[in-house]
C-alpha positions, 0 to 999 in steps of 0.5 A: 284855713288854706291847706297844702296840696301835693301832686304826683308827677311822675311814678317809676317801678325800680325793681321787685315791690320797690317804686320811686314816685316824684311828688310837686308841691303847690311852691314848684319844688319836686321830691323823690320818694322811695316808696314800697308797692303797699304805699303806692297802692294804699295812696294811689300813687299815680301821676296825676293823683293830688294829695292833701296836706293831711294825707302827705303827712301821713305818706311820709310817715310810712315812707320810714317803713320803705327806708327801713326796709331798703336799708335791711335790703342793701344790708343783706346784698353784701352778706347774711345777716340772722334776725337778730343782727339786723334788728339791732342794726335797724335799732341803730338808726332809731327805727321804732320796734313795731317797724322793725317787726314789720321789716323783719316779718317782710324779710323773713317772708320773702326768704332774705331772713332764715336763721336756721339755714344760717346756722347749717351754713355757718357751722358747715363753713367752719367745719371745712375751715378748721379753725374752731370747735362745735362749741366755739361755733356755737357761742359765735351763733349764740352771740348772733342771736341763733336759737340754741334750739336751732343749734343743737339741731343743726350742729351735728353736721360737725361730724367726729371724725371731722372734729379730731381731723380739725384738731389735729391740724390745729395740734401740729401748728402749736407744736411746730411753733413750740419746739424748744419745749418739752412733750408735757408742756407741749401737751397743756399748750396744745390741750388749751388751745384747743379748748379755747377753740371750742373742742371736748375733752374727749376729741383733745385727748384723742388729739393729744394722744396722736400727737408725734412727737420728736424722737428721745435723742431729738428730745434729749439735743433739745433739753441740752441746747435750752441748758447751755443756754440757761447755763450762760444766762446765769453764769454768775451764779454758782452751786445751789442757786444756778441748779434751782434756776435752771432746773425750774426754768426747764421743767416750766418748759415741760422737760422731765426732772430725771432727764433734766438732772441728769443732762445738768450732772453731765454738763457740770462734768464737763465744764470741770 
C-alpha cells in the first residue's frame, strides 16, 4: 500500500506560542497551517521534516485545538469575556468539551481568563455608571456564569453611600418625566423603577424620602390644569358620572381625594 508523505516547507513564529507552518504534499500543493508551539514541538515542525500520512492526519486533528484557541484569543482582543461565555461560544462552533477545557485551562493560565477580576470590574464600572442596583449587577454577572461566591465577595465594592447617591440620580429622572402626577403615585413610580434596577427596600426608601417635590400651590396648579383637562374630555357627561370619572382618573395619577374634591367643587362653581 502505497502511503501518502507530506513535507514541511517553510516554518514561521507569528507571535507569542502561535506558528504557521507551510506543509507540501507529494501532488505539488501547499497548505498553511496555524499551528500552536506544543504542535510544533510534539511533530518537529521543522523545514525539511517529512511526515507520513498516518502522522498528517493526526496533525490535523490537533490543529482544531490551535483554532479553537485563536478564535478565543481574537475573542478576547476586542473585550472581556468570563469563562463561561467563551465556552458557550466555542460550543457554538461545535468544539468538542475536553478541547474546550483545554482552551479554557490555557487561557486561564495565561491571565487572558479571570472571572473574579471580572466581576471587580464589572461591578466597579457600573457602580460609577449609576444605572443599576447591587442586585441588578449581580443577576447580570449571574447570567454570565460568575460564581455567586465571587459576587458576594466582591459586590461590597458598591458602597451605601454610592447606592443612595445612584438612586437618587435615577429618582429625579422619573420625576422630571412625570410631572403631571401627584406626590403618591410619583412615589410607586419611582419605588419600582428603582426595584427593577436592582436597588433594596431600604436605599428606595431612603431615596424616596429625599425626593423634593414641588411645592403645595405648584402641586395644587397641577391637579386644577389635569381637571380642566378631564372636565372638556368629558364634557358630555353630567352629575355623578363626570365626577366618578374625573375623580378617579385623578387620584390613578396620585393626587389626594381631599384636594381633588375640593378643586372639583370650585370648578363646578365656577362654571355655574
Amino acid at each position: 500500500m502505497n502511503n501518502k508523505c507530506y513535507k514541511v516547507l517553510k516554518l514561521e513564529h507569528l507571535k507569542g506560542l502561535d506558528y504557521e507552518v507551510t506543509i507540501l504534499d507529494e501532488s505539488g500543493l501547499t497548505q498553511v497551517l496555524a499551528v500552536h508551539e506544543e504542535i510544533v514541538l510534539k511533530y518537529r515542525l521543522v523545514a525539511g521534516k517529512e511526515l507520513d500520512e498516518a502522522i498528517y492526519e493526526e496533525l490535523q486533528s490537533k490543529l482544531d485545538l490551535g483554532r479553537a484557541y485563536q478564535y478565543a484569543l481574537n475573542l478576547l482582543s476586542r473585550k472581556s469575556y468570563t469563562t463561561a461565555e467563551i465556552y458557550q461560544k466555542l460550543e457554538l462552533k461545535e468544539y468538542e468539551s475536553l478541547m474546550i477545557k483545554e482552551v479554557l485551562e490555557r487561557l486561564t493560565n495565561v491571565g487572558l481568563l479571570n472571572d473574579e477580576q471580572y466581576a471587580i470590574s464589572y461591578i466597579s464600572h457600573h457602580s460609577i455608571m449609576g444605572k443599576k442596583g447591587p442586585a441588578g449587577i449581580s443577576q447580570d454577572l449571574l447570567k454570565k456564569g460568575v460564581s455567586s461566591r465571587l459576587i458576594d465577595k466582591h459586590l461590597k465594592l458598591y458602597d451605601d453611600d454610592t447606592q443612595l447617591e445612584n438612586a437618587m440620580k435615577l429618582a429625579n429622572q422619573v420625576l422630571k418625566t412625570n410631572t403631571k402626577y401627584g406626590p403618591h403615585f410619583i412615589k410607586q413610580k419611582v419605588s419600582q423603577h428603582l426595584m427593577n434596577k436592582g436597588f433594596s427596600r431600604f436605599v428606595i426608601e431612603k431615596a424616596i424620602n429625599q425626593i423634593e417635590f414641588e411645592d403645595e400651590d405648584s402641586d395644587q396648579r397641577i391637579l386644577v390644569k389635569e381637571m380642566e383637562k378631564l372636565f372638556r374630555r368629558h364634557q358630555a357627561l353630567s352629575g355623578y358620572d363626570k365626577k366618578v370619572k374625573i375623580v378617579n382618573a385623578l387620584m390613578r395619577k396620585g393626587f389626594n381625594y381631599d384636594d381633588i374634591s375640593s378643586s372639583y367643587q370650585q370648578l363646578i362653581q365656577q362654571e355655574e
